[in-house]
Structure formats: structure tokens, C-alpha cells
BATI-313215 format. One record per residue: residue number from 1; chain; residue in three letters; x, y, z of N, C-alpha, C in turn. Coordinates in nm, 3 decimals. Example, Ala and Ser with C-alpha at 12.3 -4.5 7.8 and 13.67 -1.06 7.14 Angstrom:
residues 2
NODE,seq,mol,type,n_x,n_y,n_z,ca_x,ca_y,ca_z,c_x,c_y,c_z
NODE,1,A,ALA,1.319,-0.569,0.780,1.230,-0.450,0.780,1.320,-0.330,0.780;
NODE,2,A,SER,1.285,-0.225,0.708,1.367,-0.106,0.714,1.290,0.003,0.787;
***
This chain:
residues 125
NODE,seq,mol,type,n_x,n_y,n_z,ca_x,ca_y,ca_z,c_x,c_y,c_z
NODE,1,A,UNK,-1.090,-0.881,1.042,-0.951,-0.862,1.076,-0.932,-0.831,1.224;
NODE,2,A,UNK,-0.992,-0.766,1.311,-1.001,-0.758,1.452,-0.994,-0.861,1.510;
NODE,3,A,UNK,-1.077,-0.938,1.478,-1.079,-1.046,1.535,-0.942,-1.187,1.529;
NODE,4,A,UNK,-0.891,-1.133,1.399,-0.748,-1.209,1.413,-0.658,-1.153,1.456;
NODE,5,A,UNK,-0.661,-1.038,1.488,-0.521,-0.913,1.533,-0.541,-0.992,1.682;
NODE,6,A,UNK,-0.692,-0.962,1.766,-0.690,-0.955,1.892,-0.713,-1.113,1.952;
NODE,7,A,UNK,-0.684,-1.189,1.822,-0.702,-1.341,1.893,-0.607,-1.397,2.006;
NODE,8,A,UNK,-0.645,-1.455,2.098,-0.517,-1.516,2.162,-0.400,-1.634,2.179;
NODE,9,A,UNK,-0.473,-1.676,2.047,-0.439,-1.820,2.020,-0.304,-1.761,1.956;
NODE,10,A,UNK,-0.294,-1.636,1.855,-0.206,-1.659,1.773,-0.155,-1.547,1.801;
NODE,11,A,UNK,-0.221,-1.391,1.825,-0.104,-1.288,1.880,-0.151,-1.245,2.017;
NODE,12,A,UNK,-0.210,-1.322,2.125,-0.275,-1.284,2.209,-0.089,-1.296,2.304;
NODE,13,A,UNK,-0.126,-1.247,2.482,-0.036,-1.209,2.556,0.061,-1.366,2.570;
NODE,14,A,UNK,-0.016,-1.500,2.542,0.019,-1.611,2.540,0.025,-1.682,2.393;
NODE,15,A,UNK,0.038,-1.627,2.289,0.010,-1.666,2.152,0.140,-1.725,2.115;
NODE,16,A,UNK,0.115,-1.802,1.972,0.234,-1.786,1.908,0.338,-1.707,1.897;
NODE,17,A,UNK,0.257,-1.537,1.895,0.334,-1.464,1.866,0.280,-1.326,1.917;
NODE,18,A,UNK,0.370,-1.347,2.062,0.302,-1.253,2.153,0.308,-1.084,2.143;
NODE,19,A,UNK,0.136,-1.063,2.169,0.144,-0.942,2.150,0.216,-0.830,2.014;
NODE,20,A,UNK,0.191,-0.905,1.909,0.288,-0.900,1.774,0.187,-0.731,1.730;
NODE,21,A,UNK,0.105,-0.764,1.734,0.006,-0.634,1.683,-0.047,-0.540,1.802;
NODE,22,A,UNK,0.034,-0.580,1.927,0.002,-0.448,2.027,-0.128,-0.517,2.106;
NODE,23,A,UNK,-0.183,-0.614,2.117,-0.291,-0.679,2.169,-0.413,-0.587,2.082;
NODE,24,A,UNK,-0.404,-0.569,1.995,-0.527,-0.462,1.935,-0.527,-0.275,1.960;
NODE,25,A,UNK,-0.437,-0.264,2.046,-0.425,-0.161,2.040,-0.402,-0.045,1.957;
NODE,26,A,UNK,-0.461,0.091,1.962,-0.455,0.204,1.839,-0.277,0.171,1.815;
NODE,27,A,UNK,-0.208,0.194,1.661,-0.053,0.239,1.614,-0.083,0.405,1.617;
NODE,28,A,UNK,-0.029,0.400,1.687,0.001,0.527,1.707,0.176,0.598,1.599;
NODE,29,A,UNK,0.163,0.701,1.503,0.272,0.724,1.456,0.335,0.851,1.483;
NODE,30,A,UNK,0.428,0.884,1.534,0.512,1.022,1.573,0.512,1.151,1.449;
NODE,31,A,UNK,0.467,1.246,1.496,0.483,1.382,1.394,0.627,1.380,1.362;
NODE,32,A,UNK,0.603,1.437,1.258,0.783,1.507,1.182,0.780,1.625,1.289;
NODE,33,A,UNK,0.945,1.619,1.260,0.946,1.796,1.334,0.911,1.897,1.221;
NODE,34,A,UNK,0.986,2.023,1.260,0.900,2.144,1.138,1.050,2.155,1.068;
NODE,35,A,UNK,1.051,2.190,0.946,1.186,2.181,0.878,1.239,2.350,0.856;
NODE,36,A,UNK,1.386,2.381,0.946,1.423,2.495,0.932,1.490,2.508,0.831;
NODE,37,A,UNK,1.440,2.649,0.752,1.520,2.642,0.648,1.607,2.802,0.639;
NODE,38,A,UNK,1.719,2.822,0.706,1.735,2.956,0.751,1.694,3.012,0.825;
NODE,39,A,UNK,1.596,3.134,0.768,1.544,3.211,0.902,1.384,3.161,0.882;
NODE,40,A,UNK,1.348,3.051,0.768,1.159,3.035,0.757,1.188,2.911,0.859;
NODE,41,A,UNK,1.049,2.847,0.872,1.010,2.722,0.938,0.902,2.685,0.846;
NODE,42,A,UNK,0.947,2.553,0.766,0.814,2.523,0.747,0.767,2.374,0.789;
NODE,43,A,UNK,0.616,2.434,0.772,0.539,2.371,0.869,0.571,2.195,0.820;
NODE,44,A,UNK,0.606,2.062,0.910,0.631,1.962,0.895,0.476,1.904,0.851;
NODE,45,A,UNK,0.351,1.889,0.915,0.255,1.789,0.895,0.227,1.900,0.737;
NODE,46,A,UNK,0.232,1.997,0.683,0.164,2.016,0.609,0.236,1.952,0.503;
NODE,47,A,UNK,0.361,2.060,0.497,0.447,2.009,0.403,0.541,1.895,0.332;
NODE,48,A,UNK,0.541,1.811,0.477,0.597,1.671,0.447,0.471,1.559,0.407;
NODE,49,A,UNK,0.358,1.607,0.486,0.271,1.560,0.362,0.149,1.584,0.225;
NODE,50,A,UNK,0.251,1.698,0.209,0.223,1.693,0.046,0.317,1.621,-0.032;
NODE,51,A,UNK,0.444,1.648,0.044,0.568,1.574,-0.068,0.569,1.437,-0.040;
NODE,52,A,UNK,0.516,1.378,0.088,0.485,1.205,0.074,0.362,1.182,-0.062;
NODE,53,A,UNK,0.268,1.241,-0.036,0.172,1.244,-0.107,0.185,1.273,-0.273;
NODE,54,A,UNK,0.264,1.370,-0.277,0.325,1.367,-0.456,0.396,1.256,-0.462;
NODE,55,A,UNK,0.528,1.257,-0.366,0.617,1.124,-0.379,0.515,0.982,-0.423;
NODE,56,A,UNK,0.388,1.017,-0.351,0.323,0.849,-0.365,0.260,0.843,-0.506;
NODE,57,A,UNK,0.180,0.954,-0.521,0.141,0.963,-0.641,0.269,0.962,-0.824;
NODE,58,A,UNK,0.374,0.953,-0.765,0.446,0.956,-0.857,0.523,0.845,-0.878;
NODE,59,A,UNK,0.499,0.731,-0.762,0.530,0.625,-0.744,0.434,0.532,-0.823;
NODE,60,A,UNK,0.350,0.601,-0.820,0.194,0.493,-0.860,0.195,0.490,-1.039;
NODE,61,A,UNK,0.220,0.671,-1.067,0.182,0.661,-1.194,0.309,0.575,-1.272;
NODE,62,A,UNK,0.480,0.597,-1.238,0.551,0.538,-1.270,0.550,0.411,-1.284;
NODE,63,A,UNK,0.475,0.357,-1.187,0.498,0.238,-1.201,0.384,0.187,-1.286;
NODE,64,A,UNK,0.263,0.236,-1.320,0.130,0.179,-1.446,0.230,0.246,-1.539;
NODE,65,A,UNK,0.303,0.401,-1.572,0.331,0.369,-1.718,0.435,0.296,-1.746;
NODE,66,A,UNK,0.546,0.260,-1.675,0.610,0.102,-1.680,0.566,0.021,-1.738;
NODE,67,A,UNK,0.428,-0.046,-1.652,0.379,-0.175,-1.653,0.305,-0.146,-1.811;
NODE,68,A,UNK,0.225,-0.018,-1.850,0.162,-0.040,-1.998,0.245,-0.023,-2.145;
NODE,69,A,UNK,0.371,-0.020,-2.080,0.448,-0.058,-2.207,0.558,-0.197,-2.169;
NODE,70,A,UNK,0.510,-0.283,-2.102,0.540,-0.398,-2.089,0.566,-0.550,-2.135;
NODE,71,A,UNK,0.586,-0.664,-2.154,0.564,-0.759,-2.202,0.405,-0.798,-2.093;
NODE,72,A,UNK,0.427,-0.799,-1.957,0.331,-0.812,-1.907,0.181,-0.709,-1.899;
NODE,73,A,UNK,0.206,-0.576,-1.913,0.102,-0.481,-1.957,0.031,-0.518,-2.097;
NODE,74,A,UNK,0.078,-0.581,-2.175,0.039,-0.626,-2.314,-0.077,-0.742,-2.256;
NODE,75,A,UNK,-0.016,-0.861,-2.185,-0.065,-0.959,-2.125,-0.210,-0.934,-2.118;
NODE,76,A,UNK,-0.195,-0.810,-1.994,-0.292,-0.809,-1.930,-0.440,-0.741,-2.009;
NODE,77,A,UNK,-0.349,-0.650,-2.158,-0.454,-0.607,-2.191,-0.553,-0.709,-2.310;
NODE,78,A,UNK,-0.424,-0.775,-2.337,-0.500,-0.878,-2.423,-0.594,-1.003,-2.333;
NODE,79,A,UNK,-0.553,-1.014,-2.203,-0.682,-1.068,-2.128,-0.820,-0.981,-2.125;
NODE,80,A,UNK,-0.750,-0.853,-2.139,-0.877,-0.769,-2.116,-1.001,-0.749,-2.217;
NODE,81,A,UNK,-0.939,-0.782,-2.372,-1.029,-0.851,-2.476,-1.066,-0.936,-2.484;
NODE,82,A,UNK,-1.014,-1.082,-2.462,-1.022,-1.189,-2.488,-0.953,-1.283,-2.418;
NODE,83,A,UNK,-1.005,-1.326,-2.290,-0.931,-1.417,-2.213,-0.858,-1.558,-2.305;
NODE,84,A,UNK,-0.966,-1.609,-2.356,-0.944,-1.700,-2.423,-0.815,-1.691,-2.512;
NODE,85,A,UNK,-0.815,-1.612,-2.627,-0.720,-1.593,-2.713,-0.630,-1.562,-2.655;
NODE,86,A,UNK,-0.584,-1.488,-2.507,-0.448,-1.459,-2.455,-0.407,-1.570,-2.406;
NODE,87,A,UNK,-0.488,-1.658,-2.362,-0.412,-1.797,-2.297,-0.411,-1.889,-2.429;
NODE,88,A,UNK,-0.448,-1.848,-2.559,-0.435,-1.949,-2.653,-0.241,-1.866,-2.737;
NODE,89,A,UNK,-0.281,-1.735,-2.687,-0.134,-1.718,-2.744,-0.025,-1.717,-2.622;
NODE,90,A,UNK,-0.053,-1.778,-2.539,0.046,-1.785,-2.440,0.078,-1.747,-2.266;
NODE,91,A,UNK,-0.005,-1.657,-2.276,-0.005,-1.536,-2.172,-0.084,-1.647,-2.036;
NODE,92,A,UNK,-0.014,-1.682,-1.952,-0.058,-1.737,-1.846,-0.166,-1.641,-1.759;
NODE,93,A,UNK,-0.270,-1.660,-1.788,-0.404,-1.559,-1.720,-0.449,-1.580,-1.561;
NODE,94,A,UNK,-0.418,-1.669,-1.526,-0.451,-1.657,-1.399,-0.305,-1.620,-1.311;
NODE,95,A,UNK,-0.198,-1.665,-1.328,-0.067,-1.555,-1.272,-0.093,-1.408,-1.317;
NODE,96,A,UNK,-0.103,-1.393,-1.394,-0.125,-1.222,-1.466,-0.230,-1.191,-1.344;
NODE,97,A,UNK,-0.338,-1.269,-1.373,-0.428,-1.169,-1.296,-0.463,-1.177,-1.142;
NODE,98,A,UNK,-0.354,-1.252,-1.113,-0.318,-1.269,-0.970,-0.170,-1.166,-0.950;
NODE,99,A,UNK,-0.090,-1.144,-1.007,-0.008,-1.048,-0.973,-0.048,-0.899,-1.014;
NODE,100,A,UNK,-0.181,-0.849,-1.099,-0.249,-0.784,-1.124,-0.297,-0.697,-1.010;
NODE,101,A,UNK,-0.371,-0.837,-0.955,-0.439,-0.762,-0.835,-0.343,-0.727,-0.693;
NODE,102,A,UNK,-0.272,-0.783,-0.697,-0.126,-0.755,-0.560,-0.064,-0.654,-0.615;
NODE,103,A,UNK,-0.060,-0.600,-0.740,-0.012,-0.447,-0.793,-0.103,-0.377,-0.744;
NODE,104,A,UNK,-0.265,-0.394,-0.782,-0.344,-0.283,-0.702,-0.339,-0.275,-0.545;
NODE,105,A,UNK,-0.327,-0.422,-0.544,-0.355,-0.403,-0.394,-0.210,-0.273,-0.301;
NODE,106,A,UNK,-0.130,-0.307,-0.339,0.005,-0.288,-0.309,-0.023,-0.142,-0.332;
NODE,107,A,UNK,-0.040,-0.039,-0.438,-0.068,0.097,-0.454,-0.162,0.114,-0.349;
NODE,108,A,UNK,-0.289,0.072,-0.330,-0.387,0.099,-0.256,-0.313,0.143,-0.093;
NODE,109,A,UNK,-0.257,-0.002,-0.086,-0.178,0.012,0.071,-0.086,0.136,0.055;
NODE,110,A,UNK,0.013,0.161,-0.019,0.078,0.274,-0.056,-0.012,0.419,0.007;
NODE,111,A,UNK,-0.129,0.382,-0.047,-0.202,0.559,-0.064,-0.238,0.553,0.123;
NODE,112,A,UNK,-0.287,0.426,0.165,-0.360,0.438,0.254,-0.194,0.484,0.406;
NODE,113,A,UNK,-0.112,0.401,0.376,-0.072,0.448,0.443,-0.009,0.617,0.462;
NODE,114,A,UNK,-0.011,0.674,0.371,-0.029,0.824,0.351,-0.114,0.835,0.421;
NODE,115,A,UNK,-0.238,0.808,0.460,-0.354,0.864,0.516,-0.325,0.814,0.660;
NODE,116,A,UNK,-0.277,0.729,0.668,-0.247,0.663,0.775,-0.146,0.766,0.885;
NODE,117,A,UNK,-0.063,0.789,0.801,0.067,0.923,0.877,-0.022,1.050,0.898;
NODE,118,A,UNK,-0.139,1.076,0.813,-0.220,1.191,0.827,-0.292,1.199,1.004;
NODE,119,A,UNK,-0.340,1.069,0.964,-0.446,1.078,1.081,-0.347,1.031,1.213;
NODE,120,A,UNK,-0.216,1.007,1.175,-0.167,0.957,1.333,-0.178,0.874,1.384;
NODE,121,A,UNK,-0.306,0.827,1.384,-0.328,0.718,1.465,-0.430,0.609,1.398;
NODE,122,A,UNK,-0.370,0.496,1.405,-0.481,0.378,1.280,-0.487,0.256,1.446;
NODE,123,A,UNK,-0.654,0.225,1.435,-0.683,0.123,1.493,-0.781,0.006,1.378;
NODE,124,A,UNK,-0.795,-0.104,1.482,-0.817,-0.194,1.384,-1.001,-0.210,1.424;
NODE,125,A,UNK,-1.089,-0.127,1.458,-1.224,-0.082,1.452,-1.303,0.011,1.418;
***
């Protein structure tokens, strides 16, 4: 992936699409301020990310127990016995398990960018 961020053919200073990713440079992301609440202060990096961090985690689980009482959660579990027999009763298995994996993938990115606001600063090495 470095190597396509910092290419110049396509986001280089003369690219298609110039300088689109910062020429490779660290993203740098801005702290919260601290949140007054009366006469307390509380602390912004701690506390805003725990509640991103529950917020995400509550995003994640909502959305698997959604998906396992589903028409498509059914899908996927009856691929998960028997590929065969789910595409013999209907269940298109390779869409399923291509939008399967862009659900994980998609949570994954979710969590990471949490970690991402943690650390401040994400480079691509």
C-alpha cells in the first residue's frame, strides 16, 4: 500500500490525482478539547475515547445481532454447514460471502480507526 499512496503516476505532485493522500505523509488527527461540565473538567482523550470506543463496540454488536436473525444471517449460516445445499436451496454463496467479508472488513476499519484517533497520528510505514 505505500507504494500506491506514494506513487506518482497516480497521487504523486503530478498525478492523476494530485497529492490526494498528502504525498505519503503521517495524517495527523486534532485532540478533542476537555469537556466542562460545571465546575469538573473532564478529561477529553480519556473520556471521549472510551465513549467512541463503547459507541464502536455497540455499533459492531448491533449490527451481528441484526444480521443473525436475518434472511441473510440464515444464508450465511447455512453456507456454513453445507455450501452445497445452501446454493441448492437458493442462497446465492458467493454474493453472501463476498458481502460477508466487506461486513468484517468494514467493523475491522471501524475499530481501527478508534485506534487511529488514539494514537493521533497514522502513517502508511
Amino acid at each position: 500500500m505505500p507504494q500506491v499512496i506514494t506513487s506518482d503516476a497516480a497521487f504523486g505532485s503530478h498525478g492523476l490525482f494530485p497529492n490526494f493522500f498528502g504525498g505519503g505523509l503521517p495524517l495527523n488527527f486534532p485532540l478533542a478539547d476537555d469537556i466542562r461540565v460545571g465546575g469538573a473538567v473532564l478529561d477529553a482523550d480519556r473520556f471521549f475515547l472510551y465513549g467512541l470506543g463503547l459507541g464502536t463496540a455497540l455499533a459492531g454488536w448491533t449490527i451481528t445481532r441484526l444480521l443473525a436473525r436475518s434472511k441473510f444471517g440464515y444464508g450465511l449460516v447455512a453456507i456454513r454447514e453445507n455450501e452445497e445445499a445452501a446454493e441448492v436451496m437458493g442462497v446465492n454463496t458467493t454474493i453472501s460471502k463476498v458481502l460477508a467479508y466487506m461486513l468484517s472488513a468494514a467493523l475491522a476499519a471501524l475499530g481501527g480507526a478508534v485506534i487511529g484517533y488514539k494514537l493521533t497520528n497514522m502513517t502508511t510505514e
